[in-house]
SEPADO-886862 format. One line per field, with one value per residue (C-alpha): x negated, y, z; chain; residue in one letter; residue number from 1. Coordinates in steps of 0.05 Angstrom, whole numbers, plus 5000, padded with zeros to 4 digits. Layout:
<pts>
u	c(X, ...)
v	c(Y, ...)
w	c(Z, ...)
c	c(A, ...)
r	c(A, ...)
k	c(NUM, ...)
</pts>
This chain:
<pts>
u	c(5000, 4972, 4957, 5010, 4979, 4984, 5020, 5070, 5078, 5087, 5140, 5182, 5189, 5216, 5274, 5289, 5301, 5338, 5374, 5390, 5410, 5457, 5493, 5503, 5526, 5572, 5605, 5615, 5649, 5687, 5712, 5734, 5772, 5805, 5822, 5852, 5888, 5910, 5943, 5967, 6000, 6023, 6055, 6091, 6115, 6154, 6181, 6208, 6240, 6272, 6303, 6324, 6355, 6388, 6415, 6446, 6468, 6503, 6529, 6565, 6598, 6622, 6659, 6692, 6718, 6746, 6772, 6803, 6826, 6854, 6894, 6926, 6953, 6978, 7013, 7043, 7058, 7092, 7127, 7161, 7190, 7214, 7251, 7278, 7289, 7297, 7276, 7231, 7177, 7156, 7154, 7117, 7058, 7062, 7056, 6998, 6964, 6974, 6952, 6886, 6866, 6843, 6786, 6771, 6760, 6723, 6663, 6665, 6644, 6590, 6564, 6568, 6533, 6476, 6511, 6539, 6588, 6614, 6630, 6671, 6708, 6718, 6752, 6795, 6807, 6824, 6884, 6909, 6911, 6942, 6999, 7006, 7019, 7071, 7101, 7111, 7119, 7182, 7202, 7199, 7251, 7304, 7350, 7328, 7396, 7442, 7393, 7423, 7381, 7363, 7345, 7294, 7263, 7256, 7216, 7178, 7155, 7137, 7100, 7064, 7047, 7014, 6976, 6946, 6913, 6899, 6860, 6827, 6796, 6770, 6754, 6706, 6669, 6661, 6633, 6586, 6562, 6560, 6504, 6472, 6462, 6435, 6387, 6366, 6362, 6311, 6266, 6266, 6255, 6198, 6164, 6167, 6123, 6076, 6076, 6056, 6007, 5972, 5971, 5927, 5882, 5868, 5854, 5807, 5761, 5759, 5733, 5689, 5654, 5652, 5621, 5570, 5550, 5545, 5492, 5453, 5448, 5441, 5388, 5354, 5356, 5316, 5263, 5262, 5248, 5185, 5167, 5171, 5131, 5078, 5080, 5061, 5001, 4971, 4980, 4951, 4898, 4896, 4883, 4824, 4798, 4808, 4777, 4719, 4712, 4712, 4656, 4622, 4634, 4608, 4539, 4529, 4542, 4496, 4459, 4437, 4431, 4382, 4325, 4335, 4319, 4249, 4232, 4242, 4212, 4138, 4139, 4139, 4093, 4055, 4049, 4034, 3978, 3941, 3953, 3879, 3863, 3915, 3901, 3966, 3993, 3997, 4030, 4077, 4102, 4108, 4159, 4201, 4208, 4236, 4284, 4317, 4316, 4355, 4398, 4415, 4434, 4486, 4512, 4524, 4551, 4602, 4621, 4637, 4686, 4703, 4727, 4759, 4807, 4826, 4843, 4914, 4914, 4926, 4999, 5030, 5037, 5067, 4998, 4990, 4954, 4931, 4903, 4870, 4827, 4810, 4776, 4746, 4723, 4696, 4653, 4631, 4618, 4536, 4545, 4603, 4557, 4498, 4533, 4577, 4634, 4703, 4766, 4835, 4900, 4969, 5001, 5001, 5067, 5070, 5071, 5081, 5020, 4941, 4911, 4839, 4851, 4885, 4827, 4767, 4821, 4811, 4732, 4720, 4754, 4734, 4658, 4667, 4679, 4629, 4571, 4594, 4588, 4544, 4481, 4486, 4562, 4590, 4646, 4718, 4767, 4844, 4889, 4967, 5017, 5094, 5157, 5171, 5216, 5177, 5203, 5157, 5093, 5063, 5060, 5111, 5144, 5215, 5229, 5206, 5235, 5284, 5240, 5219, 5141, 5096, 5047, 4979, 4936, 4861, 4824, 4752, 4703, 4646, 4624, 4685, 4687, 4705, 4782, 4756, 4735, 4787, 4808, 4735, 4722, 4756, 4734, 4675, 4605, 4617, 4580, 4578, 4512, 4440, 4418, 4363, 4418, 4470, 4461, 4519, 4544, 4604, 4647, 4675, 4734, 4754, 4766, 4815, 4852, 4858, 4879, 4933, 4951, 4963, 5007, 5049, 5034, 4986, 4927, 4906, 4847, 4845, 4777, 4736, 4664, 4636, 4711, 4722, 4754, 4828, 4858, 4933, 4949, 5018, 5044, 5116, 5162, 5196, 5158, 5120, 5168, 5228)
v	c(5000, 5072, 5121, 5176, 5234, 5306, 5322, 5271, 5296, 5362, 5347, 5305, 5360, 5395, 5339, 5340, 5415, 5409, 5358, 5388, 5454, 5405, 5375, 5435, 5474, 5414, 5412, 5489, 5487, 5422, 5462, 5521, 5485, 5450, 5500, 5535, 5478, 5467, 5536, 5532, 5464, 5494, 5552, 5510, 5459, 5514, 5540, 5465, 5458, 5526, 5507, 5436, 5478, 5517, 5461, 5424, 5497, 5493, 5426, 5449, 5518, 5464, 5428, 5478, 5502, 5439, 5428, 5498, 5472, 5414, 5435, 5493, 5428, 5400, 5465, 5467, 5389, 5400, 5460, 5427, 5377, 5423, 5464, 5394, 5366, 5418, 5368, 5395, 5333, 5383, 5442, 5423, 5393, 5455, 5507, 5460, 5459, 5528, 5545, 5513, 5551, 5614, 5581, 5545, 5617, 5639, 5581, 5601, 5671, 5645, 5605, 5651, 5701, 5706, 5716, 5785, 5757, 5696, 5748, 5798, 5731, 5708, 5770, 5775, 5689, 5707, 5760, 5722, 5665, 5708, 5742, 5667, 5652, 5705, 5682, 5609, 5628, 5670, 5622, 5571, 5615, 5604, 5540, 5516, 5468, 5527, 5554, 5534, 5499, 5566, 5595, 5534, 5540, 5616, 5604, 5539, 5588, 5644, 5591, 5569, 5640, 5646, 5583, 5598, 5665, 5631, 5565, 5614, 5652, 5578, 5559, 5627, 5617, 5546, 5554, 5606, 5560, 5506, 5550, 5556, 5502, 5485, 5534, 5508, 5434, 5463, 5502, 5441, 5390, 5441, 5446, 5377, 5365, 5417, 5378, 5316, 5347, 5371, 5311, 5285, 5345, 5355, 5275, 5288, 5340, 5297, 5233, 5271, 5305, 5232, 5196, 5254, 5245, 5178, 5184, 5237, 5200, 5125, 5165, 5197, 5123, 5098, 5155, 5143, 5062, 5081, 5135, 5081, 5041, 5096, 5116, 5046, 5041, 5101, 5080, 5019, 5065, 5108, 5045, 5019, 5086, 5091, 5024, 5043, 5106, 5059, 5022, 5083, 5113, 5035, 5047, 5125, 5097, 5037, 5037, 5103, 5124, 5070, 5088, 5159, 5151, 5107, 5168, 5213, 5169, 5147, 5228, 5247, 5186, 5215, 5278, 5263, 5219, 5253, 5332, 5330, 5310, 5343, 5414, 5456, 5447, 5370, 5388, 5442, 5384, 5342, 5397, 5400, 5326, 5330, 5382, 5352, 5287, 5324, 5363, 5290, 5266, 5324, 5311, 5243, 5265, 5308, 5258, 5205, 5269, 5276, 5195, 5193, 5244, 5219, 5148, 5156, 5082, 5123, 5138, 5210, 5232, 5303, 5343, 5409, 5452, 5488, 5425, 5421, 5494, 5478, 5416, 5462, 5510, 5452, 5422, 5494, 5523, 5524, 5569, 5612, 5626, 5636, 5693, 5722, 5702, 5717, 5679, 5708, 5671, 5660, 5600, 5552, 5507, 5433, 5389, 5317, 5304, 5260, 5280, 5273, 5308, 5374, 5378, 5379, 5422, 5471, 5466, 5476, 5544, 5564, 5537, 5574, 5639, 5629, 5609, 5674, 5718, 5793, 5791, 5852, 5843, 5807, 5753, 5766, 5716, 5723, 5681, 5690, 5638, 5655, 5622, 5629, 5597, 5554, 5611, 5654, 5611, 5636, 5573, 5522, 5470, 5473, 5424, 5456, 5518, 5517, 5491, 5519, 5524, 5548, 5601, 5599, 5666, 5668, 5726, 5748, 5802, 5762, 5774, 5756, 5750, 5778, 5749, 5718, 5666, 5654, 5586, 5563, 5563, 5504, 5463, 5406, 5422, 5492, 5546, 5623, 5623, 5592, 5542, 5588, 5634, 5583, 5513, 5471, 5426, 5467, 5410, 5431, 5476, 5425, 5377, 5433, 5434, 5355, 5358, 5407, 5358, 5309, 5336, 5365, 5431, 5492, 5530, 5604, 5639, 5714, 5762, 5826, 5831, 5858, 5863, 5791, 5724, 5712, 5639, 5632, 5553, 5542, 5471, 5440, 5447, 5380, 5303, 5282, 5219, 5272)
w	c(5000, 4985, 5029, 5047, 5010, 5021, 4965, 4972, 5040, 5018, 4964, 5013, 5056, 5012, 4993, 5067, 5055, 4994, 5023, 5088, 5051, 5000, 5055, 5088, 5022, 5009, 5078, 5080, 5007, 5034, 5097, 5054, 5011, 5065, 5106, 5043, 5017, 5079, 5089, 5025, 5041, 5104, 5053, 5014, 5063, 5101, 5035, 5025, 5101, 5088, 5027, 5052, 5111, 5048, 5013, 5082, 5100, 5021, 5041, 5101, 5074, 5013, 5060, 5101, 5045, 5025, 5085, 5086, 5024, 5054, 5101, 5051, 5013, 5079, 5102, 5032, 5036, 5104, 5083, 5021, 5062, 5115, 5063, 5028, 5092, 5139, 5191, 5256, 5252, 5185, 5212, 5265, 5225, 5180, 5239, 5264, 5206, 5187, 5267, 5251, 5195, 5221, 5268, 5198, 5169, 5225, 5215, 5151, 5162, 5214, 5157, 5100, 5148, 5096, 5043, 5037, 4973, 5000, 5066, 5027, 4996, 5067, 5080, 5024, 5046, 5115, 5095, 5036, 5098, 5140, 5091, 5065, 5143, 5157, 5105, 5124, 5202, 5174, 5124, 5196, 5238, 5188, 5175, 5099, 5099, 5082, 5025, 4952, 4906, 4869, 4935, 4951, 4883, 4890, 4958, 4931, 4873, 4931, 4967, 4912, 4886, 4962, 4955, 4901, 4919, 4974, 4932, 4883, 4927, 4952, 4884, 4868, 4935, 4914, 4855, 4885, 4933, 4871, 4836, 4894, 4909, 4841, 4846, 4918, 4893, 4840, 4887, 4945, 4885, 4858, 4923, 4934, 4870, 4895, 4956, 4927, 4882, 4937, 4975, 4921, 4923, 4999, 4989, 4930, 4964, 5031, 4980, 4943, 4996, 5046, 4972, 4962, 5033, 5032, 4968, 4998, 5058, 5029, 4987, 5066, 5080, 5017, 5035, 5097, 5085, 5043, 5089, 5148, 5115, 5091, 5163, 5183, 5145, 5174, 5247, 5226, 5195, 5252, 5301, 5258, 5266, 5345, 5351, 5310, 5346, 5414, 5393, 5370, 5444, 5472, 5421, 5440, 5515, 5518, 5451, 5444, 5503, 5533, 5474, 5488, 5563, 5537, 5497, 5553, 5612, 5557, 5546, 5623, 5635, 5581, 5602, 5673, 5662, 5610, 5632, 5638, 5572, 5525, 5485, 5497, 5429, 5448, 5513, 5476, 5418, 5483, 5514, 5454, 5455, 5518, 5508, 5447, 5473, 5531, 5486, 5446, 5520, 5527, 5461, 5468, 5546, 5502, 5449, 5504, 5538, 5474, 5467, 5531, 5510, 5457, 5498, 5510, 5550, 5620, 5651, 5658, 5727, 5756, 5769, 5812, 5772, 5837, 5858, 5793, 5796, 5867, 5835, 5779, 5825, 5873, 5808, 5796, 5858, 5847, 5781, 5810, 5868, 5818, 5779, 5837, 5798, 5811, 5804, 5807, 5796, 5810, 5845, 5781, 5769, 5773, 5698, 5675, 5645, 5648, 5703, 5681, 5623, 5648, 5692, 5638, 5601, 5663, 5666, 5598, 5597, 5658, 5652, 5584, 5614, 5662, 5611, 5562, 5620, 5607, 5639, 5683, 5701, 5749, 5716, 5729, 5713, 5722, 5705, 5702, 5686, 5655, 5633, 5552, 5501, 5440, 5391, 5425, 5415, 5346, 5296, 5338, 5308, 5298, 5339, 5388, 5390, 5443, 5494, 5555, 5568, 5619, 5592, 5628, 5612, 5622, 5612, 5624, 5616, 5585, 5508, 5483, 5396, 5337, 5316, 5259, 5308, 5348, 5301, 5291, 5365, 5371, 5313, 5344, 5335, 5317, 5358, 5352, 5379, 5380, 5421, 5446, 5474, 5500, 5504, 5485, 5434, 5413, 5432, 5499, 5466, 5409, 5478, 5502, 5437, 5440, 5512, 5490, 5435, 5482, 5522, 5457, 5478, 5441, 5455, 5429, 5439, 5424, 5443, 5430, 5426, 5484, 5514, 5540, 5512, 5529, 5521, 5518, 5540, 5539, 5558, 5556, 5631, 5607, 5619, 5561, 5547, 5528)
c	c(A, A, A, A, A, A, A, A, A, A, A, A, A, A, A, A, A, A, A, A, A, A, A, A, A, A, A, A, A, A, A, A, A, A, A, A, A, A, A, A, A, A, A, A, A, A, A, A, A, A, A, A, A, A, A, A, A, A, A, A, A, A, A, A, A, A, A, A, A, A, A, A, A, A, A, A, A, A, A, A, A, A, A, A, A, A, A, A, A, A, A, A, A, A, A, A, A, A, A, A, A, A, A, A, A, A, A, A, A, A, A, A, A, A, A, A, A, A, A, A, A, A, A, A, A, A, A, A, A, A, A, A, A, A, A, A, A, A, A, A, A, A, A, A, A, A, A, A, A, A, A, A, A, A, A, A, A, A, A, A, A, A, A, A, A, A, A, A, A, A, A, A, A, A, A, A, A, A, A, A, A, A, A, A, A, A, A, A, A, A, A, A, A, A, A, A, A, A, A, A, A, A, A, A, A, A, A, A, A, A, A, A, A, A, A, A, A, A, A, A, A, A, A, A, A, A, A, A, A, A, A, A, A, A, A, A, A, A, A, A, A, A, A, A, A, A, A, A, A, A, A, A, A, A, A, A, A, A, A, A, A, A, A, A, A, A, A, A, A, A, A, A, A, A, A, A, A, A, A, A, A, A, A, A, A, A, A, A, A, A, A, A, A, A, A, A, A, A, A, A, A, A, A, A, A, A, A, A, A, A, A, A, A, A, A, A, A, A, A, A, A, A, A, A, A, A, A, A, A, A, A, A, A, A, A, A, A, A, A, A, A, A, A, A, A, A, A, A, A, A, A, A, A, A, A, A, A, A, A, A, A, A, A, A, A, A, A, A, A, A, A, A, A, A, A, A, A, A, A, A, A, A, A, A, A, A, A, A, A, A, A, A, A, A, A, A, A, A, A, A, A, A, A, A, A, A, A, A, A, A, A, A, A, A, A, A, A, A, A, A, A, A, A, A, A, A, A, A, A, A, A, A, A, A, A, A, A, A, A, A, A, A, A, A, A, A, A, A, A, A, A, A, A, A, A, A, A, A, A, A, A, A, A, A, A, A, A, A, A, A, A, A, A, A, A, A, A, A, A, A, A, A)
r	c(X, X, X, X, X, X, X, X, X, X, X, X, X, X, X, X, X, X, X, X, X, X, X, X, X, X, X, X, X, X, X, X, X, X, X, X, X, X, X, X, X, X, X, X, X, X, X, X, X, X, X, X, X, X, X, X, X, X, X, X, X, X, X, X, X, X, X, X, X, X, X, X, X, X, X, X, X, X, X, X, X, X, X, X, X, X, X, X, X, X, X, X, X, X, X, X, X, X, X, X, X, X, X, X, X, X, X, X, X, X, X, X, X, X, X, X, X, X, X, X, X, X, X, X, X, X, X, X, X, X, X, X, X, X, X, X, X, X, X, X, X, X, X, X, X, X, X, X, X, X, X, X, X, X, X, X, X, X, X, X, X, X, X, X, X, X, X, X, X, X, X, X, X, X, X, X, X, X, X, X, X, X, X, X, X, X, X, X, X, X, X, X, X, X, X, X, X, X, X, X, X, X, X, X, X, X, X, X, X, X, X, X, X, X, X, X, X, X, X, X, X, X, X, X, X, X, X, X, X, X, X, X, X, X, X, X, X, X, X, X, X, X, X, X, X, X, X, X, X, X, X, X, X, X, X, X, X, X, X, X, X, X, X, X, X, X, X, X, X, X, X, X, X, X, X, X, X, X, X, X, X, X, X, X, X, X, X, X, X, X, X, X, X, X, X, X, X, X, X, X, X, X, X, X, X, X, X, X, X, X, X, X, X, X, X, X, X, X, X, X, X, X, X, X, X, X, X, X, X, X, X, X, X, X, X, X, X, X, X, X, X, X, X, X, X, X, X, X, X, X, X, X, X, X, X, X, X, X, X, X, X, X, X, X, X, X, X, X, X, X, X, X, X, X, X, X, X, X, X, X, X, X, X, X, X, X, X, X, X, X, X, X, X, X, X, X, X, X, X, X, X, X, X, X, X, X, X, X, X, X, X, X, X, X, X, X, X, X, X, X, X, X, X, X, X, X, X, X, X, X, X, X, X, X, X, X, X, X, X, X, X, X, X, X, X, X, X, X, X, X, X, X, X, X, X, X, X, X, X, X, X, X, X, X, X, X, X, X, X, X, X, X, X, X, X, X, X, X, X, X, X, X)
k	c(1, 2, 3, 4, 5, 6, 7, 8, 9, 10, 11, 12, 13, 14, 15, 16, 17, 18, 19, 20, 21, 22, 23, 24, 25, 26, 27, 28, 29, 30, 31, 32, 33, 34, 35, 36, 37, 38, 39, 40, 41, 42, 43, 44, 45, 46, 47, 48, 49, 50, 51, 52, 53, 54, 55, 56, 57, 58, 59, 60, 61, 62, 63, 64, 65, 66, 67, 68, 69, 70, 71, 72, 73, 74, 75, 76, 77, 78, 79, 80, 81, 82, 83, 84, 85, 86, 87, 88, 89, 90, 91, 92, 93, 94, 95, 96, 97, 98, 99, 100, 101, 102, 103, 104, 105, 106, 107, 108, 109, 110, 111, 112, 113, 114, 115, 116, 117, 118, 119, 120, 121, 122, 123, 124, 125, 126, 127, 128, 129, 130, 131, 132, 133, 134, 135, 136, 137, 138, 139, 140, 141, 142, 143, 144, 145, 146, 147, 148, 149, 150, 151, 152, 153, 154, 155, 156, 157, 158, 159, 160, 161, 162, 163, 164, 165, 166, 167, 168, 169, 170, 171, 172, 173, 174, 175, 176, 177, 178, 179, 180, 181, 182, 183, 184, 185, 186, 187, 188, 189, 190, 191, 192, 193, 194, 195, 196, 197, 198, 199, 200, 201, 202, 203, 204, 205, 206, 207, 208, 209, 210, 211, 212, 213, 214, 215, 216, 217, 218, 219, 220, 221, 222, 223, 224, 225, 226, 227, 228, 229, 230, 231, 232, 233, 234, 235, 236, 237, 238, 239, 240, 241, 242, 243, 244, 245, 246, 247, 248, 249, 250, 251, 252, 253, 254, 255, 256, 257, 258, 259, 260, 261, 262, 263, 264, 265, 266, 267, 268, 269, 270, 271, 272, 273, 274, 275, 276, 277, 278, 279, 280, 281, 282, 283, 284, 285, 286, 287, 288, 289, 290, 291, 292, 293, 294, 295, 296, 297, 298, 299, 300, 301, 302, 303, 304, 305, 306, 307, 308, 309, 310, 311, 312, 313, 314, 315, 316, 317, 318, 319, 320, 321, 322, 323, 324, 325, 326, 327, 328, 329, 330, 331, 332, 333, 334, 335, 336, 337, 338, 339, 340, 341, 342, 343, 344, 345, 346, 347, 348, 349, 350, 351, 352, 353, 354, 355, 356, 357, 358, 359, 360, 361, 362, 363, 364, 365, 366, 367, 368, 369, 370, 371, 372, 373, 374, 375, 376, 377, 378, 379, 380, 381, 382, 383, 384, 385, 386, 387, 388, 389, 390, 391, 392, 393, 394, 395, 396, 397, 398, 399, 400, 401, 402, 403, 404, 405, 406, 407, 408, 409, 410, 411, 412, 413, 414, 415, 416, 417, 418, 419, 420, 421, 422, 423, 424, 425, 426, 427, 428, 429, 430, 431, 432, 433, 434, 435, 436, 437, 438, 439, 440, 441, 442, 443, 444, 445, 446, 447, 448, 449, 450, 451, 452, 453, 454, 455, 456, 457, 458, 459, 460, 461, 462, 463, 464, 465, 466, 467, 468, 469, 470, 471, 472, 473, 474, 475, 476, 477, 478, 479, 480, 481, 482)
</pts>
């Protein structure tokens, strides 16, 4: 399997960002058009329960009237045998009938409220119902037995004239109702189409939006497969290079180490038994062979440091930083007395973090301040510690953005260095100065950054020549595991 290169790296990045952008696009238009579909649904279903309501409301004034209707032809049934019969089982029916009518009327102006027509023809109904009544209340007092059969024809044809005022009347607002109701069943039948139609829509948009998610994401998945499996390989990679770099640590700690302390013990024996007979340019090359076979012994002293930090084999514990720069302070009490140094702080929090490893992260900086002290000054370090957010840390990832961290300051009045440095400081092996001037192996600052690294956390350094060196370490407040 190849390597995971840059470039690849690079470019899937930026599919995560398309994609991330895509799905986001695609639920935000998918949202819109819901929310508009569904207040245009909401639109048109009310328009269809309002004109439902119509058509029942239709329904009902239709039947009133033909009940109204009804009972005309049952007053005028009644009526005709009263006047054939003159019999009081017919009248009574007809007054009864004829008593009802005008609560009959009534619901029909309740119902024809909305209708400002159909209310003026419910007028005109009730006194055409109310002359026709008169009529057949007087018609009632009088004994039809003694009428002639001209006489019962003549009030048969005065009854009928009544009636039929009365069922025309009927017969208009029926027919009123009639249209609309046509008109009613149209709109309700329209809406109902609409309805339907978008049923089919608000359906649409929901299955095209859960099938586009589904590629995008079945498509994440692929990547993420072959991504695994990229990843895979380089932790494989990664762990052939940690085991080489052990056995490189076991060679610089055994190997190397016991030639190096020959070289050094034949040159002292050398020196010390022939003092007498060596010119000084012998004893001189003798000198410098002791102090780079000294300054190989501090390098190799570093790179072991250097190994040990990056063994990540030990457990997290909660660590006191105060208890921590007492320690520092304890290891460098001889040069703090030396240079009259002093140390200012605050009290320091408590982290989750290797204990070992926070503590050479402390010496280094503070040994560093210390070592790139001015001659004629007396050192003053102070060191402040603060609360920030990860969007506050220049260059955090994103993830870690809305995490809280603890901000440790350190500054001092040493040296310091141009700004152009303040990267380059803490790549190994790289020194701003000679060896004549500082000894070192430029290593002790690349262990801070790997310490900080460790503990997911970052490290800034920021200075002025001749103004001091300030280091900015900030470190998360949560445990390492979350």
């Amino acid at each position: 399997m190849k390597n995971l290169s840059s470039v690849r790296m690079l470019t899937r990045i930026l599919n995560e960002g398309q994609l991330s952008w895509a799905i986001r696009l695609l639920f935000i238009v998918s949202i819109f058009l819901i929310i508009i579909l569904s207040f245009s649904y909401h639109s048109i279903n009310r328009e269809l329960i309002f004109y439902s309501e119509r058509v029942d409301h239709t329904h009902d004034v239709l039947d009133k009237i033909k009940d109204i209707n009804s009972k005309l032809h049952e007053v005028t049934y009644y009526g005709r045998g009263f006047l054939i019969m003159g019999d009081s089982s017919n009248k009574e029916q007809m007054l009864h009938k004829l008593g009802v009518m005008p609560a009959m009327v009534d619901e029909l102006m309740q119902l024809s409220e909305d209708n400002v027509v159909q209310q003026e023809k419910t007028k005109l109904l009730r006194q055409a119902i109310e002359t026709f009544g008169n009529r057949v209340r007087i018609y009632a007092q009088e004994n039809p037995l003694i009428y002639t059969n001209e006489q019962k024809k003549s009030l048969l044809m005065a009854g009928s004239t009544r009636t039929l005022e009365v069922v025309r009347i009927l017969n208009e607002m029926s027919e009123t109702e009639t249209k609309l109701m046509a008109n009613r069943l149209q709109s309700r039948n329209n809406y109902k189409q609409q309805i339907f139609r978008f049923n089919w829509v608000i359906m649409g948009v929901a299955l095209i939006f859960l099938v586009s998610a589904f590629i995008l994401l079945e498509r994440e998945l692929a990547q993420n497969k072959m991504y695994k499996a990229e990843l895979e390989n380089k932790v494989d990679n990664l762990n052939r290079s940690n085991s080489e770099l052990e056995q490189f640590a076991y060679v610089a700690s055994h190997d190397l180490q016991e030639p190096l302390r020959k070289i050094r013990s034949f040159t002292n024996l050398l020196v010390t038994r022939n003092s007498s007979h060596l010119n000084q340019d012998t004893m001189q090359l003798l000198e410098k062979i002791d102090r780079s076979a000294n300054r190989m012994q501090l390098l190799i002293d570093d790179l072991l440091a250097f190994s040990r930090v990056i063994d990540m084999s030990q457990n997290a514990e909660e660590i006191d930083l105060n208890d921590i720069m007492d320690e520092v302070k304890t290891n460098l009490s001889s040069i703090i007395r030396e240079k009259s140094a002093q140390i200012n702080q605050q009290i320091l929090p408590t982290i989750v973090g290797y204990n070992i490893q926070i503590l050479q992260l402390f010496q280094n900086l503070i040994s560093n301040s210390l070592k790139y002290s001015k001659l004629n000054e007396r050192p003053v370090i102070d060191i402040f510690v603060q609360e920030v957010w990860g969007y506050e840390i220049p260059g955090v990832k994103e993830s870690q953005q809305d995490l809280p961290f603890y901000c440790i300051k350190i500054f001092d009045n040493g040296i310091g260095f141009k700004k152009e440095y303040a990267e380059k400081i803490f790549v190994i092996f790289q020194r701003l100065h000679g060896q004549e001037k500082f000894q070192g192996s430029g290593i002790g600052l690349a262990i801070c950054r790997k310490v900080i690294s460790n503990h997911n956390g970052y490290i800034i350094a920021d200075g002025k020549e001749q103004q001091g060196a300030s280091f900015f370490v900030y470190l998360p407040k949560q445990t390492l595991q979350s």
